[in-house]
C-alpha positions as a LaTeX table, in Angstrom:
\begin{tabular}{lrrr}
\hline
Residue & $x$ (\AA) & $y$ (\AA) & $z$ (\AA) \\
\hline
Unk1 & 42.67 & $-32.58$ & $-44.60$ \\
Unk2 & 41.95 & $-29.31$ & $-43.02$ \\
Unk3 & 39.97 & $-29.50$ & $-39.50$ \\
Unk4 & 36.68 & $-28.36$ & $-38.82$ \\
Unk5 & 36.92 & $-25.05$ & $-37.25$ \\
Unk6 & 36.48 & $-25.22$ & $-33.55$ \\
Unk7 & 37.23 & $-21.49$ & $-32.15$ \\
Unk8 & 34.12 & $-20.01$ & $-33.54$ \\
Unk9 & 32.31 & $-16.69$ & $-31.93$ \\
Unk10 & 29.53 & $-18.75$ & $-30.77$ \\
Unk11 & 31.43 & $-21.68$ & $-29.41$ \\
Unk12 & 33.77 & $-18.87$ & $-27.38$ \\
Unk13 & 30.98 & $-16.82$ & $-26.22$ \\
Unk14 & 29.07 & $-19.75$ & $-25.20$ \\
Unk15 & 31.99 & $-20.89$ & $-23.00$ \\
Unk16 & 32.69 & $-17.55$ & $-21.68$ \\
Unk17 & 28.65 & $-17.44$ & $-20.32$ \\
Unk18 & 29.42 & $-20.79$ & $-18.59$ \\
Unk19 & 32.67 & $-19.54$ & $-17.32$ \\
Unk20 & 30.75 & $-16.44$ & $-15.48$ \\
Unk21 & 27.45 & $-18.59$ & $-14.49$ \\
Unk22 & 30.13 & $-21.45$ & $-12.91$ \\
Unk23 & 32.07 & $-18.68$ & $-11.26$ \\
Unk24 & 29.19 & $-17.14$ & $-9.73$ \\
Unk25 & 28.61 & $-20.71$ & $-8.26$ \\
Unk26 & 31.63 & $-21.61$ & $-6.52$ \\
Unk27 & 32.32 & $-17.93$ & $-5.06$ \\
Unk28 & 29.21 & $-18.93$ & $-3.21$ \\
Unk29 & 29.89 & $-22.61$ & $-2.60$ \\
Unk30 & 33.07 & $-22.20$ & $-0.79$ \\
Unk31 & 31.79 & $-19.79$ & 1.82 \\
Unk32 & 28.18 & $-20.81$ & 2.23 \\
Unk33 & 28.86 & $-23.36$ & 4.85 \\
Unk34 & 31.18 & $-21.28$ & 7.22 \\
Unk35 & 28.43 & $-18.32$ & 6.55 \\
Unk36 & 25.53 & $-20.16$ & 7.48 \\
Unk37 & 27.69 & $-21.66$ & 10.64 \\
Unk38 & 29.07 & $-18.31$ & 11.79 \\
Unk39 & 25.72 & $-16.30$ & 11.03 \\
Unk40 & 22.71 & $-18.26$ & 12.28 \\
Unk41 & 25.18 & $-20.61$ & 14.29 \\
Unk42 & 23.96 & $-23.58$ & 12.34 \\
Unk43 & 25.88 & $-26.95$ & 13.05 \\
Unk44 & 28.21 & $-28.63$ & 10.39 \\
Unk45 & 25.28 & $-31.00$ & 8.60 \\
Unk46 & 23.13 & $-28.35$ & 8.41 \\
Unk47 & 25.31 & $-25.60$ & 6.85 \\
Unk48 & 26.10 & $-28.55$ & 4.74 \\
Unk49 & 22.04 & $-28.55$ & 3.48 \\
Unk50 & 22.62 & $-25.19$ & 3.27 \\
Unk51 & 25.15 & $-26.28$ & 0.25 \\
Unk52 & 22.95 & $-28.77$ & $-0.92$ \\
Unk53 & 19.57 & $-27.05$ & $-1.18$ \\
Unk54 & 21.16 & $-25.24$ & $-4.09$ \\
Unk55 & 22.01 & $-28.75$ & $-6.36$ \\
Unk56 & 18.37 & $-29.94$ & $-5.55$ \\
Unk57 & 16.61 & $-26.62$ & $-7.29$ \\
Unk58 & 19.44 & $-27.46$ & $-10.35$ \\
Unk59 & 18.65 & $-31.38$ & $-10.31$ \\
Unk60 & 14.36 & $-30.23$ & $-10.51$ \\
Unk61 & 15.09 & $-27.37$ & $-12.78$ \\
Unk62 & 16.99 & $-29.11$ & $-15.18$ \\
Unk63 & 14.68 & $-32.44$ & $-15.74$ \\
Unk64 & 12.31 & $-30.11$ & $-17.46$ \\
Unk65 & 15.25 & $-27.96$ & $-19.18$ \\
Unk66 & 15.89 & $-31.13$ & $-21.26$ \\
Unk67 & 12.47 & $-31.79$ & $-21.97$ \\
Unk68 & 11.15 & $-28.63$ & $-23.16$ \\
Unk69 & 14.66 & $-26.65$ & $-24.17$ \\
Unk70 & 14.38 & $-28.41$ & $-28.20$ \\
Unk71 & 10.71 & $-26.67$ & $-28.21$ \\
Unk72 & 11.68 & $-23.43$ & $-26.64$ \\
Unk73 & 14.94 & $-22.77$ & $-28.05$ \\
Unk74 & 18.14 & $-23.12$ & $-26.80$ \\
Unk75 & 19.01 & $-19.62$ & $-26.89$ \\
Unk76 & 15.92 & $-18.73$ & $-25.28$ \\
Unk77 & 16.29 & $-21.17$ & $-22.06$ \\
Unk78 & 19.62 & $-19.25$ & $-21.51$ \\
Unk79 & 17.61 & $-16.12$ & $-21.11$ \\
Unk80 & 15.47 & $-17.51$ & $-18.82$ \\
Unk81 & 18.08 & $-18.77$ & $-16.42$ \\
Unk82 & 20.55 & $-15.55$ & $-16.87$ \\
Unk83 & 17.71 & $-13.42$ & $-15.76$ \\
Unk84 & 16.69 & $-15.24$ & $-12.95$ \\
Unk85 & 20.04 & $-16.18$ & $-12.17$ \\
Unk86 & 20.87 & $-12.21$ & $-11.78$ \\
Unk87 & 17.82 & $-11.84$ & $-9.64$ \\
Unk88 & 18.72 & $-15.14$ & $-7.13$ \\
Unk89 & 22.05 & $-12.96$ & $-7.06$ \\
Unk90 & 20.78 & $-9.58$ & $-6.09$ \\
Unk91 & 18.34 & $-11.30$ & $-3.32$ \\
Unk92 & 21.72 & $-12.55$ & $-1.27$ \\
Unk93 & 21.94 & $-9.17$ & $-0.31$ \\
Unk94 & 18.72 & $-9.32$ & 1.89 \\
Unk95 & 18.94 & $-12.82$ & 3.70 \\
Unk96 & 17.63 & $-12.13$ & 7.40 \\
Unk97 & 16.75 & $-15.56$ & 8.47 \\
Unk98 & 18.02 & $-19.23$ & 7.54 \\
Unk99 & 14.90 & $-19.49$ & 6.25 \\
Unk100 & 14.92 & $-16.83$ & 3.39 \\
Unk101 & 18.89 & $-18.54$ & 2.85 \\
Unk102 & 17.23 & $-22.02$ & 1.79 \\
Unk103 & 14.33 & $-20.38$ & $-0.34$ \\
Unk104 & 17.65 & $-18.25$ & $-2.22$ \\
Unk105 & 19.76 & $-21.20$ & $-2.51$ \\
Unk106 & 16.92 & $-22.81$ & $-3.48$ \\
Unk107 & 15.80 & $-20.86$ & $-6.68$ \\
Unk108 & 19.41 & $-20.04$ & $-7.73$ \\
Unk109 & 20.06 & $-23.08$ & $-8.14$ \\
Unk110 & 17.08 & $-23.84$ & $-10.39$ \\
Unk111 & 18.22 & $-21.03$ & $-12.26$ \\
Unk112 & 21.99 & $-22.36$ & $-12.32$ \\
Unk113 & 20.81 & $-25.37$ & $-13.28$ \\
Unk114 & 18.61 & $-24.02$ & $-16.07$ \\
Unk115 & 21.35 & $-21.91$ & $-17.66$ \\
Unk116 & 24.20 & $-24.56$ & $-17.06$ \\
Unk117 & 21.70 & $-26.93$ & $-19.33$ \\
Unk118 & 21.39 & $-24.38$ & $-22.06$ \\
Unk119 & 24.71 & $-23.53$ & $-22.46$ \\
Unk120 & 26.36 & $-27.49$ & $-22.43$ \\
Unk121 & 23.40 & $-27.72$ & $-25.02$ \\
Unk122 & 24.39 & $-25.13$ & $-27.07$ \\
Unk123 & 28.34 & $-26.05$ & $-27.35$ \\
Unk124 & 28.01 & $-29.93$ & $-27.68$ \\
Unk125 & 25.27 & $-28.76$ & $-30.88$ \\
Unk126 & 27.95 & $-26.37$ & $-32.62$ \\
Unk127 & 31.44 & $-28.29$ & $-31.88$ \\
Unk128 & 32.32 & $-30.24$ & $-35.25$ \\
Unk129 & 31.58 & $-33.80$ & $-34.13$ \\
Unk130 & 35.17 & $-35.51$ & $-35.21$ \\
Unk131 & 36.13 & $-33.20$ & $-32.84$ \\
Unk132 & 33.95 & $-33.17$ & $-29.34$ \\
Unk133 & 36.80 & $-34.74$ & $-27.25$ \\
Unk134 & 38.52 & $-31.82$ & $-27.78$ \\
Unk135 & 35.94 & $-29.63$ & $-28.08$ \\
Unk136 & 33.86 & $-30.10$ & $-24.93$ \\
Unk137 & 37.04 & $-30.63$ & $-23.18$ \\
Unk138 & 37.93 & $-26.88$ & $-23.45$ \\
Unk139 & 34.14 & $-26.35$ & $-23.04$ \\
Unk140 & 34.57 & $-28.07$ & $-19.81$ \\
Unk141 & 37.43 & $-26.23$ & $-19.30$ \\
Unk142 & 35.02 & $-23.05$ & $-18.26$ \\
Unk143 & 33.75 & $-24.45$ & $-15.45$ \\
Unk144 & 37.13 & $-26.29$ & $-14.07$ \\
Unk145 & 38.28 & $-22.38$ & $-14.51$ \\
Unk146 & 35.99 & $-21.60$ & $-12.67$ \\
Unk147 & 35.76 & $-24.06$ & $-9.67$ \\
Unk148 & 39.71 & $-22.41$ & $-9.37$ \\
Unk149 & 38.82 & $-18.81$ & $-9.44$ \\
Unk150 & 35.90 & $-18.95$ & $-7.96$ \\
Unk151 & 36.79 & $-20.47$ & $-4.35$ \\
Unk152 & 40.08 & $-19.04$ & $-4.54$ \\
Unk153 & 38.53 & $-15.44$ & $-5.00$ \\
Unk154 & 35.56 & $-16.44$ & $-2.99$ \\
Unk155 & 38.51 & $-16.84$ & 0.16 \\
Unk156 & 40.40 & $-14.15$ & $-0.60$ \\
Unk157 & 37.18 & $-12.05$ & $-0.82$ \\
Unk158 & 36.05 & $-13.52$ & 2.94 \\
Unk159 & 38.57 & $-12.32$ & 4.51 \\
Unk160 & 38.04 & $-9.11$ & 3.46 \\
Unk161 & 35.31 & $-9.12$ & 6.61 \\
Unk162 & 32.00 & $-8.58$ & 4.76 \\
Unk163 & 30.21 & $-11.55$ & 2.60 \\
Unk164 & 28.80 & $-8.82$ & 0.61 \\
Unk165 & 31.39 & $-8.26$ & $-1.51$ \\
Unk166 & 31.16 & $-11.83$ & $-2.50$ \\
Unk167 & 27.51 & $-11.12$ & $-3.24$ \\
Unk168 & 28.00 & $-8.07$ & $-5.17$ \\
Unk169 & 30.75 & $-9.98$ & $-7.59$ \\
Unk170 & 28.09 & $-12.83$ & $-8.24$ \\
Unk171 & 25.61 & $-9.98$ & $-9.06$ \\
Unk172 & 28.45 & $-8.45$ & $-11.50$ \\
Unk173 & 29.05 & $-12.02$ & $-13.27$ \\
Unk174 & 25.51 & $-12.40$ & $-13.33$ \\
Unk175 & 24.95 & $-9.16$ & $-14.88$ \\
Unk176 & 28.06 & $-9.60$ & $-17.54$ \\
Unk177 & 26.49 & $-13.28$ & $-18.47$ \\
Unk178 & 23.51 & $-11.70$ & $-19.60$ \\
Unk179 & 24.61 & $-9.00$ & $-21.57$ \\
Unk180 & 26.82 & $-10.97$ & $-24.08$ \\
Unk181 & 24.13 & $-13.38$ & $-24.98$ \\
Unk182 & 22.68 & $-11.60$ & $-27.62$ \\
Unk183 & 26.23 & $-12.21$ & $-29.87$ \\
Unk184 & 25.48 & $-16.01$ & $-29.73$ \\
Unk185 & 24.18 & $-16.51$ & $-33.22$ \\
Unk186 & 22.26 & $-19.81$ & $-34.09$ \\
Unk187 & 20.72 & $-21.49$ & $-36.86$ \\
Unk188 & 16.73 & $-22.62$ & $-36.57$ \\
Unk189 & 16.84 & $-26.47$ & $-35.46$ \\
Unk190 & 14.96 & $-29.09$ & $-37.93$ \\
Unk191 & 14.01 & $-32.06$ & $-36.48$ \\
Unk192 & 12.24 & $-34.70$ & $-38.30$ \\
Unk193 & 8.85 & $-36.11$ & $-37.00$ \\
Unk194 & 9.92 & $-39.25$ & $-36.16$ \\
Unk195 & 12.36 & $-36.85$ & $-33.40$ \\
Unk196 & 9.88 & $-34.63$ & $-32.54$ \\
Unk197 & 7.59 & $-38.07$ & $-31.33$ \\
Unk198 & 10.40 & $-39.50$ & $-29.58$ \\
Unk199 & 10.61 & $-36.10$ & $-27.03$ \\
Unk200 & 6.63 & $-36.41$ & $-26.85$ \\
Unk201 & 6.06 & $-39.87$ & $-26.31$ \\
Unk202 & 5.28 & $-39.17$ & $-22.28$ \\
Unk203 & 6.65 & $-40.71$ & $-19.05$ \\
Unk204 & 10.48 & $-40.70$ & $-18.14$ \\
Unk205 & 11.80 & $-40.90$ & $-21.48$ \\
Unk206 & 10.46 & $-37.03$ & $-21.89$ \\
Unk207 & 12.78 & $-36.11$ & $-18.91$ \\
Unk208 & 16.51 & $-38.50$ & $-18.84$ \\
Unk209 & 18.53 & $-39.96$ & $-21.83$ \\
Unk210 & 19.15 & $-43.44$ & $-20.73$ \\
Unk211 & 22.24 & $-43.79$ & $-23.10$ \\
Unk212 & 23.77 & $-40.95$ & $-20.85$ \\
Unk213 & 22.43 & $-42.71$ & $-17.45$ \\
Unk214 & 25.56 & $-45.13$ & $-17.01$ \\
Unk215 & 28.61 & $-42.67$ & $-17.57$ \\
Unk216 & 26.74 & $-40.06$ & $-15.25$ \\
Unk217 & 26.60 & $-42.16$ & $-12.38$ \\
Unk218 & 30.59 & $-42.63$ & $-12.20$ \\
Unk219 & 30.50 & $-38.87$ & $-11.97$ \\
Unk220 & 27.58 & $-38.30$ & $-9.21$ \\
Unk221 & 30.46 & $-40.38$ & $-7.25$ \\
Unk222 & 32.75 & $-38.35$ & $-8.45$ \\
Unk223 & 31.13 & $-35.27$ & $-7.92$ \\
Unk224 & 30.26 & $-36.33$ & $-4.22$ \\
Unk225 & 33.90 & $-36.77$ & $-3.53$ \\
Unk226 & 35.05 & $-33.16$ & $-5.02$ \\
Unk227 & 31.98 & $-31.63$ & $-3.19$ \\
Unk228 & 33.26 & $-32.63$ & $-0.04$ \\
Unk229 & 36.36 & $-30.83$ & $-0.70$ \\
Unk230 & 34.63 & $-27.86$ & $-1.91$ \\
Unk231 & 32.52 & $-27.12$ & 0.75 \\
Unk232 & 34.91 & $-27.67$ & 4.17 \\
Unk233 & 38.40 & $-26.71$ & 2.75 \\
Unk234 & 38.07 & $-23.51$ & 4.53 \\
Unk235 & 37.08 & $-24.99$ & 7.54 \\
Unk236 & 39.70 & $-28.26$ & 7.03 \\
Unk237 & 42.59 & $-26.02$ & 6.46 \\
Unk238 & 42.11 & $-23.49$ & 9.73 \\
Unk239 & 42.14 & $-26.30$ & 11.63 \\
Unk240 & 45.20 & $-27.83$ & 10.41 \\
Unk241 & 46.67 & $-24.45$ & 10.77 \\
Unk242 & 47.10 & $-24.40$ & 6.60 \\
Unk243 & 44.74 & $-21.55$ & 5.96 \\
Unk244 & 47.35 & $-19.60$ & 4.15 \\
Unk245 & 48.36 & $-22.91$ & 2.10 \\
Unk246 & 44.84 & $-23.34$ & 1.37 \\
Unk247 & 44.16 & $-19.43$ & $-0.03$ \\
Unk248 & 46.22 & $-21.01$ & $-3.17$ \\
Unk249 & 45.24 & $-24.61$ & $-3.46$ \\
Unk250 & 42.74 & $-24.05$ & $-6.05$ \\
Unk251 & 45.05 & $-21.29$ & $-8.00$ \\
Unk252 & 47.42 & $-24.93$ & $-8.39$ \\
Unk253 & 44.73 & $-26.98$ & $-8.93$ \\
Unk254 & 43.29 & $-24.71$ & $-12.24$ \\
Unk255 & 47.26 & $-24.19$ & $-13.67$ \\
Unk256 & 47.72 & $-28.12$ & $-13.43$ \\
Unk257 & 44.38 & $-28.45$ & $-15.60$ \\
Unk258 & 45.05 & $-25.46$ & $-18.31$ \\
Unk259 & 48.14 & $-27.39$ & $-19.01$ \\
Unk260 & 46.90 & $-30.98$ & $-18.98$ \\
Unk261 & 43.64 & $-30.29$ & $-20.97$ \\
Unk262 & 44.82 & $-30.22$ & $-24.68$ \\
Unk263 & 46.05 & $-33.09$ & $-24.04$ \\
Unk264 & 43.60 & $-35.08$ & $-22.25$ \\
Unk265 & 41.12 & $-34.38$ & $-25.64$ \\
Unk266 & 43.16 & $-34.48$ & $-28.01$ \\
Unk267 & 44.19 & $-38.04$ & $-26.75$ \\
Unk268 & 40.13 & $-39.09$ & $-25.58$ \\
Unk269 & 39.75 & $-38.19$ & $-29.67$ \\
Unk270 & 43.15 & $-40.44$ & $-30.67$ \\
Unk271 & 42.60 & $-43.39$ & $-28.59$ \\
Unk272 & 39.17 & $-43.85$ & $-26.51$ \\
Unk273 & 38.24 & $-43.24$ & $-23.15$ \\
Unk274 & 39.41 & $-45.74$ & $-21.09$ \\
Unk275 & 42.96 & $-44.56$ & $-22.01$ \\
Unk276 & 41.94 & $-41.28$ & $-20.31$ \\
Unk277 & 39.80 & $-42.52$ & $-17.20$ \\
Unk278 & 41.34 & $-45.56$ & $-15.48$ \\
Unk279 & 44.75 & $-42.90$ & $-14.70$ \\
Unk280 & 42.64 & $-40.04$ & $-14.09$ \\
Unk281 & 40.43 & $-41.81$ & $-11.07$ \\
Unk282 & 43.05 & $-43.20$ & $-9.54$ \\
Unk283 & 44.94 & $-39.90$ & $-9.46$ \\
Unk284 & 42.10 & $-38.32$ & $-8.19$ \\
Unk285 & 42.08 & $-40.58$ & $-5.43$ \\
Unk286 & 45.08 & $-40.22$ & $-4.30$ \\
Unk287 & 44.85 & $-36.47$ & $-4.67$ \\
Unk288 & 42.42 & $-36.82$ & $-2.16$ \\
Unk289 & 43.78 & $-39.27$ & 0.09 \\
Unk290 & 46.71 & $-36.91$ & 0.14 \\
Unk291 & 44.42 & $-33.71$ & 1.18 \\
Unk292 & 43.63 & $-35.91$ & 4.02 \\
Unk293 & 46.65 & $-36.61$ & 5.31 \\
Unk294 & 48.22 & $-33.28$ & 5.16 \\
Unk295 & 50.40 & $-31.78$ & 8.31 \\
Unk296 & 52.60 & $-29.01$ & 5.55 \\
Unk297 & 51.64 & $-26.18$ & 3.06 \\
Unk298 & 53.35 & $-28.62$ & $-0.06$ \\
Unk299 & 51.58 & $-31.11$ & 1.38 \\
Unk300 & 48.16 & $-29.61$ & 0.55 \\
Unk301 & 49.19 & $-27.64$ & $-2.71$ \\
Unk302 & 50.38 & $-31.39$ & $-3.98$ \\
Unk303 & 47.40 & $-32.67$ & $-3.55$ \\
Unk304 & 46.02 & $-29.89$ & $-5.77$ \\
Unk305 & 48.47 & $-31.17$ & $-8.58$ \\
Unk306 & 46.61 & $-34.53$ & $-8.46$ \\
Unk307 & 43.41 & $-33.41$ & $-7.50$ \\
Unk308 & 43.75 & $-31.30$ & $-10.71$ \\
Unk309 & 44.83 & $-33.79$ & $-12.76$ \\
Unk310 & 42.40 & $-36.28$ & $-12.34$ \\
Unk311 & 39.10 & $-34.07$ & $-11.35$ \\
Unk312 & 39.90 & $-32.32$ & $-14.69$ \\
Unk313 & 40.30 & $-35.03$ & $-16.83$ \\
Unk314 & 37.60 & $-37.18$ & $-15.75$ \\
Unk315 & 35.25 & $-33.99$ & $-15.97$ \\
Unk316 & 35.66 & $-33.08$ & $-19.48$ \\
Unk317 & 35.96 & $-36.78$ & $-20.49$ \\
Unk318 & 32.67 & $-38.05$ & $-18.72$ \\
Unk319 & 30.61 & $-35.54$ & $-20.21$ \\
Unk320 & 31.76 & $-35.82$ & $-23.59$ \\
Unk321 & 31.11 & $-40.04$ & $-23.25$ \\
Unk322 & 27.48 & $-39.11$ & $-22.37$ \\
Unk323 & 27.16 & $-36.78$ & $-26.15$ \\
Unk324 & 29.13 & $-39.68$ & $-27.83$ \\
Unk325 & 26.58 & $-42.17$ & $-27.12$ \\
Unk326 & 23.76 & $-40.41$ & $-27.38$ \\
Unk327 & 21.74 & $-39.35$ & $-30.87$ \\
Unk328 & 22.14 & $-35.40$ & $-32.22$ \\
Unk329 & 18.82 & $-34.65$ & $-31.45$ \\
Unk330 & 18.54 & $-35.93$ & $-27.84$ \\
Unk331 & 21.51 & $-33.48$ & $-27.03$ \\
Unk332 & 19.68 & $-31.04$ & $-24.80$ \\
Unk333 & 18.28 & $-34.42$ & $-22.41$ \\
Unk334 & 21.93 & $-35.82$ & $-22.41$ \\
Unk335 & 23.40 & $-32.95$ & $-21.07$ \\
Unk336 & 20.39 & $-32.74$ & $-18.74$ \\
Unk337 & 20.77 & $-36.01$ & $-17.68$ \\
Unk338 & 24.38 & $-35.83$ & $-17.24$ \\
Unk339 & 24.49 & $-32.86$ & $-14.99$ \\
Unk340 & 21.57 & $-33.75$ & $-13.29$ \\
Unk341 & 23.53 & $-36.59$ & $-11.82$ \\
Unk342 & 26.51 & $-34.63$ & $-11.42$ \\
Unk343 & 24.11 & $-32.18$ & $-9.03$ \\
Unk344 & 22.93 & $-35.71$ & $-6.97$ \\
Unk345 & 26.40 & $-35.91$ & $-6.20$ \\
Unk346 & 27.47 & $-32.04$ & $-5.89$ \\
Unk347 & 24.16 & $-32.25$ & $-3.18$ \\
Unk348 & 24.49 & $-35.57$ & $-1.23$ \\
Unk349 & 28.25 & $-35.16$ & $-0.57$ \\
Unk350 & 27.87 & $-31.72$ & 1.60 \\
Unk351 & 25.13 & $-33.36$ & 3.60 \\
Unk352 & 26.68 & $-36.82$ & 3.57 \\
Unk353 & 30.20 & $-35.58$ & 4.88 \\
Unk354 & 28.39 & $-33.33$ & 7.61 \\
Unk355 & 27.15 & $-35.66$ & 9.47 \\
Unk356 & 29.84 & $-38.13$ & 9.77 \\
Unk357 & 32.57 & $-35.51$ & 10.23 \\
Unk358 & 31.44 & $-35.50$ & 14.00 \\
Unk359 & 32.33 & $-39.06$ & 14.06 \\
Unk360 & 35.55 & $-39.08$ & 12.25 \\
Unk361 & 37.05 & $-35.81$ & 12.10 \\
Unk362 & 37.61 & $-34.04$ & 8.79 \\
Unk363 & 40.64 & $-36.20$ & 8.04 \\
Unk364 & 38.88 & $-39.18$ & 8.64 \\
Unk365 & 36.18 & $-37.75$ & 6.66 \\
Unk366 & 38.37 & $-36.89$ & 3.97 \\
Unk367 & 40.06 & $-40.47$ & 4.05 \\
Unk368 & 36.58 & $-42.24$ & 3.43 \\
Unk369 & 35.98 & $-40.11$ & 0.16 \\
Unk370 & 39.40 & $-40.94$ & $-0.54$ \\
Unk371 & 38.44 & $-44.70$ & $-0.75$ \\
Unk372 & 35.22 & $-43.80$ & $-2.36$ \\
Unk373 & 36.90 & $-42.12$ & $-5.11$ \\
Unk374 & 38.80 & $-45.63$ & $-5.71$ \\
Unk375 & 36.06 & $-47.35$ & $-6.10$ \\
Unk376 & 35.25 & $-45.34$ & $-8.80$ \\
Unk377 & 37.40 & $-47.46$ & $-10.78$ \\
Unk378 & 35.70 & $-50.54$ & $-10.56$ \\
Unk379 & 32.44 & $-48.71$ & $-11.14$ \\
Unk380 & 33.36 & $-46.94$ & $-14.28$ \\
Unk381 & 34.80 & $-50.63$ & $-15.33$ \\
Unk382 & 31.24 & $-52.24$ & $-14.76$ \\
Unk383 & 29.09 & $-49.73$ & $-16.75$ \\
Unk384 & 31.08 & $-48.20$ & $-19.25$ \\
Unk385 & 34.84 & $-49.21$ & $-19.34$ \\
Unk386 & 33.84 & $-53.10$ & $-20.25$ \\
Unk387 & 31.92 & $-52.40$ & $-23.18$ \\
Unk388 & 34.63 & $-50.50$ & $-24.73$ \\
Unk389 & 37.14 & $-52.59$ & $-23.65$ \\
Unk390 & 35.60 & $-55.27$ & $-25.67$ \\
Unk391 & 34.76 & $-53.14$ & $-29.09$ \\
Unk392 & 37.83 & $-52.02$ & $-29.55$ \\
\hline
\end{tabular}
């Protein structure tokens, strides 16, 4: 029997938009700590903030994304987060005080978080549904693309002595992302009343899928761990004298993933998802324990082999265990609630690791996370891995 077709113009498109929104994201991520530290001479925990300001305007923006994006459109929620996206992106050029920093941070992430919403939305409602392992797995793939590019570019761009050049290639992706929405093509959505009541029946129901609730909170750990990573790499590696080392550790980390990927949802599709998430945390973890204990260059670019492997694989996988359990027509608050966690984590983990990392060092630091990311394990046992353990 022939397979629903996958590769449409929408579903590619669609991707492409999250590719350029994600990218825009992590050029930004990577250097906003060391830019707040070096410009306004901020200490580590609060550059970190300076990180995490941006995931709390996604995790506010995107509680009411789910709620109202069935009624508005999905299409049109995009717009509304491209566009102010593209403005959050022009407005880095003018930051004169930590103050104005936080208030841009701030808003571009409400936008981030807006458009991220809209577009997960849009691909998890066109992907044929025998095949969303695979499908939202190269979705997926977008972002992980882009948390590769992006930091690697976002370094090589730093160096170059001016932030603004980093700004003015977030404006461009900005800018691109809007201008190839109008070839996403979608049919009018029908939902029945009894739907339509169940997204107006008031209180937190209107806001959060609980179906997605469980799966999501594996990744906020998850998420807090990577963050870490993310934010003080640059920072980690100069003073482990690995700076050069680091420049490709997220060009590794995004060729280990665009391999392993097919694979991963093809076989989440096969078998189920505890085939796919037991290995990939525990990889993950000792990706990261690795990172932390890293004195040469293959040192660090190994751990980007198993930070790849696992971060990737338990990305693509999480997210599409939170649309498999949750009804077509709740789609938009899944993916809400799914990445609303994911922010928690994306925020708490700068902040967190800040201000122990004057306690313990950034090896220390990274050795903790490390052991958080093990945990993991047990967690994802406890609220997900159980119950399919015992259906199948």
């Amino acid at each position: 029997m022939n397979q629903a077709n996958l590769w449409t113009k929408e579903f590619v498109i669609s991707a492409s938009v999250n590719f350029l929104i994600a990218l825009n994201f992590y050029l930004l991520m990577i250097i906003t700590s060391e830019f707040a530290m070096k410009k306004f001479n901020l200490s580590p925990g609060a550059a970190g903030f300076a990180a995490s300001i941006f995931i709390i305007g996604a995790l506010i923006s995107r509680a009411f994304t789910g709620k109202f994006i069935a009624s508005t459109g999905y299409k049109n929620m995009l717009y509304i987060g491209l566009i102010a996206g593209l403005v959050m992106s022009i407005a880095y050029f003018g930051i004169n005080s930590i103050i104005f920093l936080f208030i841009i941070r701030f808003f571009h992430g409400a936008a981030f978080g807006i458009s991220t919403t809209s577009t997960a939305t849009i691909a998890s409602d066109i992907i044929p549904w025998e095949r969303r392992g695979e499908g939202i797995g190269y979705f997926s793939l977008s972002q992980i693309l882009a948390t590769a590019i992006g930091p690697f570019l976002g370094i090589f761009l730093s160096q170059l002595g001016s932030y603004k050049v980093i700004f003015a290639a977030c404006t461009i992706a900005a800018a691109i992302s809007l201008s190839i929405v109008p070839m996403i093509s979608l049919p009018k959505k029908e939902f029945t009343a009894e739907q339509k009541d169940g997204r107006q029946r008031g209180g937190i129901r209107d806001f959060v899928e609980a179906k997605a609730i469980p799966i999501s909170l594996v990744c906020l750990l998850i998420y807090m761990c990577y963050s870490s990573l993310v934010s003080f790499l640059t920072v980690y590696a100069k003073e482990i004298n690995l700076a050069d080392a680091a420049r490709y550790f997220f060009l590794v980390y995004s060729v280990v993933i665009l391999i392993s990927r097919p694979m991963v949802g093809r076989l989440f599709d096969a078998k189920n998802e505890n085939t796919i998430m037991y290995p990939a945390v525990i990889v993950f973890a000792l990706g990261m324990f690795l990172f932390s204990q890293s004195y040469y260059s293959y040192m660090l670019l190994f751990s980007a082999v198993l930070v790849g492997l696992g971060f990737g694989a338990i990305v693509s996988s999480t997210q599409t265990i939170a649309v498999k359990v949750t009804s077509p027509d709740r789609l938009g608050l899944a993916n809400s609630t799914y990445y609303m966690l994911c922010d928690i984590g994306m925020g708490i983990g700068p902040l967190a690791v800040g201000l122990i990392i004057p306690f313990t060092g950034y090896r220390g630091m990274y050795t903790i996370v490390a052991a958080i990311a093990l945990a993991c394990t047990l967690l994802y046992y406890l609220l997900h891995g159980k119950k399919v353990a015992n259906e199948n």
